[in-house]
Structures are given as structure tokens and as C-alpha cells.
C-alpha positions in Angstrom: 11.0 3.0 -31.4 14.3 2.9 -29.9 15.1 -0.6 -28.2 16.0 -0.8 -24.5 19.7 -1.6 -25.3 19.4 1.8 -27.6 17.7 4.0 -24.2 21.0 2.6 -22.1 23.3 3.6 -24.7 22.4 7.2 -24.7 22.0 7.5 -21.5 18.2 8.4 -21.0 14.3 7.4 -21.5 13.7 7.6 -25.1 10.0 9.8 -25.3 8.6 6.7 -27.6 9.7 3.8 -24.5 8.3 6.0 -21.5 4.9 6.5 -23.4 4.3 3.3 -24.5 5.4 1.7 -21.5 4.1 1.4 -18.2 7.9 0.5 -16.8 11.5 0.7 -18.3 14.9 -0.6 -16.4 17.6 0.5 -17.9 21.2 -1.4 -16.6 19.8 -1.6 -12.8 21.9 -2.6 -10.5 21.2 -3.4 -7.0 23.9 -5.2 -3.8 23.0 -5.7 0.0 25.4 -6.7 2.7 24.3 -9.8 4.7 26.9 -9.8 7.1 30.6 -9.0 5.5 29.0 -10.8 1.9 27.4 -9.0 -0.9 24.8 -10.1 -2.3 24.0 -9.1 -5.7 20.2 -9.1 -5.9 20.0 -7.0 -9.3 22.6 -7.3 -11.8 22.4 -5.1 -14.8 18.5 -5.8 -15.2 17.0 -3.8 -18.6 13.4 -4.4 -18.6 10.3 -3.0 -20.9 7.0 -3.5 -19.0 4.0 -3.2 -21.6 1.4 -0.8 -20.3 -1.9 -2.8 -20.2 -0.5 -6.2 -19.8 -0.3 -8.6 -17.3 3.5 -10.3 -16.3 4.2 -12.7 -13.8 8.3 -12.6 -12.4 9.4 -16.5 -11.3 12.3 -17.9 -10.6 14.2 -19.5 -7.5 14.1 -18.0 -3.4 16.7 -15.0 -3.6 16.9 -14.8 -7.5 16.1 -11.1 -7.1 12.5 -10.9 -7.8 11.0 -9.2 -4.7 14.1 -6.8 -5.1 13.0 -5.9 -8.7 9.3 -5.3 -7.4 10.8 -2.8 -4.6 12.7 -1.1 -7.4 9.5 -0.7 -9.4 7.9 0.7 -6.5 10.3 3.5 -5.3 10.8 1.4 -2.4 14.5 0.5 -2.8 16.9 3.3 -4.7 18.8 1.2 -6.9 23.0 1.6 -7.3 22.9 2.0 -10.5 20.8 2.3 -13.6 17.8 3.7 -14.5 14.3 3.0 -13.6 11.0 4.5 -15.5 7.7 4.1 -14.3 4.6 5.8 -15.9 7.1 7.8 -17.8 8.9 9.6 -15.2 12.7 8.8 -14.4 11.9 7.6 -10.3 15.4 8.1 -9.7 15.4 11.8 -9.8 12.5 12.0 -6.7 13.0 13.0 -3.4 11.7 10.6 -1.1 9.1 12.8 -0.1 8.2 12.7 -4.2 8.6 9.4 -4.3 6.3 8.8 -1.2 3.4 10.6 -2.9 4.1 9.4 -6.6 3.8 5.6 -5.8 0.3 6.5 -3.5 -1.0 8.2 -6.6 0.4 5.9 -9.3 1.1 2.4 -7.9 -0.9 0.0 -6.0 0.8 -3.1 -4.1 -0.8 -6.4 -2.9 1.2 -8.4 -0.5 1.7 -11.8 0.4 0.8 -11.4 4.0 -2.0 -9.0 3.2 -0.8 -5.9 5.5 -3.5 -5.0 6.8 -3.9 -2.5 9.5 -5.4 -4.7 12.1 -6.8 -1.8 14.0 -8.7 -0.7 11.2 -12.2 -1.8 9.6 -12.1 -3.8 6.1 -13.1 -0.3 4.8 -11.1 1.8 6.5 -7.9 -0.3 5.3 -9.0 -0.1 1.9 -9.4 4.2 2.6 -6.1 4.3 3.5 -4.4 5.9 0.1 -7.3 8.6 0.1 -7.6 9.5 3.5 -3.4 9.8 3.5 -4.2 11.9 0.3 -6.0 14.2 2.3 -9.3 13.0 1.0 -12.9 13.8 3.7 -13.7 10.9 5.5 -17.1 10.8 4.4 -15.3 10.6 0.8 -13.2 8.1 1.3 -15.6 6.0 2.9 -17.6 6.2 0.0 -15.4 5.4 -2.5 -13.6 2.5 -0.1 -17.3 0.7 -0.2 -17.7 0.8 -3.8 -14.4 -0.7 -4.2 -15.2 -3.6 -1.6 -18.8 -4.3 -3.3 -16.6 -5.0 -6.5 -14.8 -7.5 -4.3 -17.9 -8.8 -3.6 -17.7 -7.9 0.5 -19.7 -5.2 0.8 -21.3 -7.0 3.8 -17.5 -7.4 5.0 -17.2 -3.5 5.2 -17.5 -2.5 8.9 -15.4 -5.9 9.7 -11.6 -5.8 11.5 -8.8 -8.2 9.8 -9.3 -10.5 12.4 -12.9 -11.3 11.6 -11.9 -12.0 7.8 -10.8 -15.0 6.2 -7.3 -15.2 3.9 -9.3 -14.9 0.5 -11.5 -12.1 2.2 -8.6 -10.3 3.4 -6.0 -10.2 0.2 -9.7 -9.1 -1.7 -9.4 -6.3 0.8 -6.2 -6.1 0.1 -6.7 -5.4 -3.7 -9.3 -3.0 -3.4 -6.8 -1.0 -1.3 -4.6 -1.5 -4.3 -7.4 0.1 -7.0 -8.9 2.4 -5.2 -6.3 5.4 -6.3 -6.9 4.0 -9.9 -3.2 3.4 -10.1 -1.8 2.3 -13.7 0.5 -0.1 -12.0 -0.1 -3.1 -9.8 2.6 -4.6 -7.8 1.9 -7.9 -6.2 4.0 -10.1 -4.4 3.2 -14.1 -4.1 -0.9 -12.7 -3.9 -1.8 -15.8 -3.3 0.9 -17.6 -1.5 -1.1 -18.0 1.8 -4.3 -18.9 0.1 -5.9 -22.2 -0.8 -6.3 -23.3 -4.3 -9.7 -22.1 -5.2 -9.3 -18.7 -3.4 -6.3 -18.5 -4.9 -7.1 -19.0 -8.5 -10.3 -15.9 -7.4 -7.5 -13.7 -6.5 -5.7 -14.4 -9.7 -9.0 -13.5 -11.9 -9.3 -10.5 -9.8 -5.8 -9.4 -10.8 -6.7 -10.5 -14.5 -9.6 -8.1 -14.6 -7.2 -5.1 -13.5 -5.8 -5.7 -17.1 -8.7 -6.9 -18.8 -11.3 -4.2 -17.5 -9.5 -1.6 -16.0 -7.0 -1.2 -19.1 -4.1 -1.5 -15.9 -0.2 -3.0 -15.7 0.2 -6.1 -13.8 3.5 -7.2 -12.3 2.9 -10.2 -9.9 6.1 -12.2 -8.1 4.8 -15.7 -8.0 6.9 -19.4 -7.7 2.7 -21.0 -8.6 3.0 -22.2 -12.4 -0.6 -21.8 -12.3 -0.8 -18.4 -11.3 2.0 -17.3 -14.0 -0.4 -19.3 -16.8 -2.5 -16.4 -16.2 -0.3 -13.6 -17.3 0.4 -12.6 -20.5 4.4 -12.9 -20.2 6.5 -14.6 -18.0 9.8 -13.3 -16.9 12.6 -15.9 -15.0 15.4 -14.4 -12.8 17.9 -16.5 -11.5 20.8 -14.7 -9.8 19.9 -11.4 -10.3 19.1 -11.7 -13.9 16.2 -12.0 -16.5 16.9 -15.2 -18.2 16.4 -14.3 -22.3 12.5 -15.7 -23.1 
């Protein structure tokens, strides 16, 4: 297999790198303007992320992490560089294709849960079918299942308002499963949470790996919660210090 420094020099996604991993960056660059500064949130990032694996991102406030889950996620183009995910080149989709790939083939958990508040636990977690074009009765269905693996079954017909923090970021990862995505993005899941529901969340995410043969990549600044993964990746200024 051709190494990541080997993909950049060629220019492209080597067919061995894109199958056997769940994300490659190749050389990503990324700058915002805050005012008349630049700020250099990626700088020349060349990443492998092992498909079936679970790897927590730390590092500082504005090292670049939540930049490099945005890039994962189709969510910010980057300036440069090249960024693989499930072994197609995101770079190269519209956003209407990019819309649609990361509903079918990323899920995302988020620190401040982002929940629809008008909706019912279930309902939130229906979301990614029902904007799939998926029947109601469907998506109900399957949005039940997924919130009985959470264990909130009896939670179901209950708005975000009526949930507590641990019962809501649950919600908030069956949202995330319910497509079956190979790649979970989660930012700081359990940054608002207490201890003990925080260390539930963190098994929860485990079990994506563990059970569900998924990709983790969780932004966390919790040493406990980046014992749990398998690798841990440090950014400071942009860039992924060598392990």
C-alpha cells in the first residue's frame, strides 16, 4: 500500500488507501478571515482514518479540530488539498451531492445536541429518512427501534424540552445511526453532560465501532473520553502533532 506522503505525491487517492480507509487527507489546507487576520485553521493536514476504528482529535481551543471535523463532513470546502471519505474524492461534489452523500454516509453528534425543538424524540431521530424521502409510517418505525437501543423507547413521543442532557445527546446518536452511516462525527459529545452520563455516551460511541463494525472520529479536550478510542490525534496550530 502506498503511504499518504506517496497519494500526495501523485496527485490522487491510491485504490488500496480509499478502500481500506474510511478517510484520507491529503495536504489540506484551510484559512478564515476574522476581521483583516487570517487565521490558519488547517495547515497542510495528511491524515489516514482506519475504517472500523475509533479516534479521538485533542488539542488546545482553535487548534483546528472542529475545522478538520467540518472538512470530513462536506461541511467546509477546503483551499487546498484533498479530502477522501468512504472512498470518494468529496472535493469533486456539487453541494447538492455533497448534501445527500453526507445524509447517506455520515452521521454527526454535537455538542449542543441540535435538536429540533419542535419535533418529538422520534421524529428528531427520523429526520435523515424522512429528508430521504422515506413514508412516515417507515421512518417512524425504524426511528423507534433506534431509540429502544438507546434505551428511551418510553422517551419516544417526548419534545427536547422534556428530556434531560444524557437523554437528549442519546437522541442525538440514534439520529446519527439511523442511516447506518460508516462514519461518525462527533464533536465534544459529551461536553455538556455530567460525568457518569458522560462516560454512557462514550460507551455508546464505543459500541458504533465495536458492534456496528463503524469509524469513529470524536473532537474531545476530556482525557477520559480520548482513553476510550483507539488512537489519539493532537492538533496544535493547525497541525497533527507526529504520535
Amino acid at each position: 500500500m502506498k503511504s499518504v506522503d506517496d497519494a500526495a505525491s501523485i496527485g490522487k487517492f491510491p485504490a488500496a488507501v480509499a478502500v481500506n480507509m474510511a478517510a484520507v487527507l491529503i495536504d489540506v489546507n484551510k484559512t478564515f478571515r476574522r476581521g483583516r487576520d487570517e487565521v490558519n485553521a488547517l495547515r497542510n493536514v495528511s491524515l489516514q482514518i482506519h475504517s472500523r476504528s475509533f479516534v479521538a482529535i485533542t488539542g488546545p481551543s482553535g487548534a483546528g479540530k472542529t475545522t478538520l471535523l467540518q472538512v470530513l463532513g462536506g461541511i467546509e470546502r477546503p483551499d487546498s488539498g484533498k479530502v477522501c471519505v468512504g472512498g470518494k474524492d468529496i472535493g469533486e461534489l456539487s453541494e447538492a451531492e455533497r448534501t445527500v452523500f453526507r445524509r447517506r454516509n455520515l452521521g454527526f453528534v454535537f455538542q449542543f445536541f441540535n435538536l429540533l425543538p419542535t419535533l418529538t424524540a422520534w421524529e428528531n431521530v427520523a429526520v435523515p429518512l424522512t429528508l430521504d424521502g422515506a413514508r412516515r409510517s417507515v421512518a417512524r418505525t425504524r426511528a423507534k427501534e433506534m431509540l429502544d437501543l438507546m434505551g428511551l423507547a418510553k422517551r419516544a413521543e417526548h419534545h427536547p424540552r422534556e428530556l434531560s442532557g444524557g437523554e437528549m445527546q442519546r437522541t442525538a446518536i440514534a439520529r446519527a445511526l439511523i442511516s447506518e452511516p460508516a462514519l461518525i462525527l462527533a464533536d465534544e459529545p459529551t461536553g455538556n453532560l455530567d460525568s457518569e452520563t458522560g462516560r454512557s455516551v462514550l460507551r455508546l460511541l464505543r459500541q458504533v465501532v465495536d458492534d456496528r463494525g463503524g469509524t469513529v472520529v470524536m473532537v474531545t479536550h476530556s482525557l477520559e473520553a480520548a482513553d476510550v478510542a483507539d488512537r489519539s490525534i493532537r492538533f496544535v496550530d493547525g497541525v497533527p502533532l507526529p504520535a
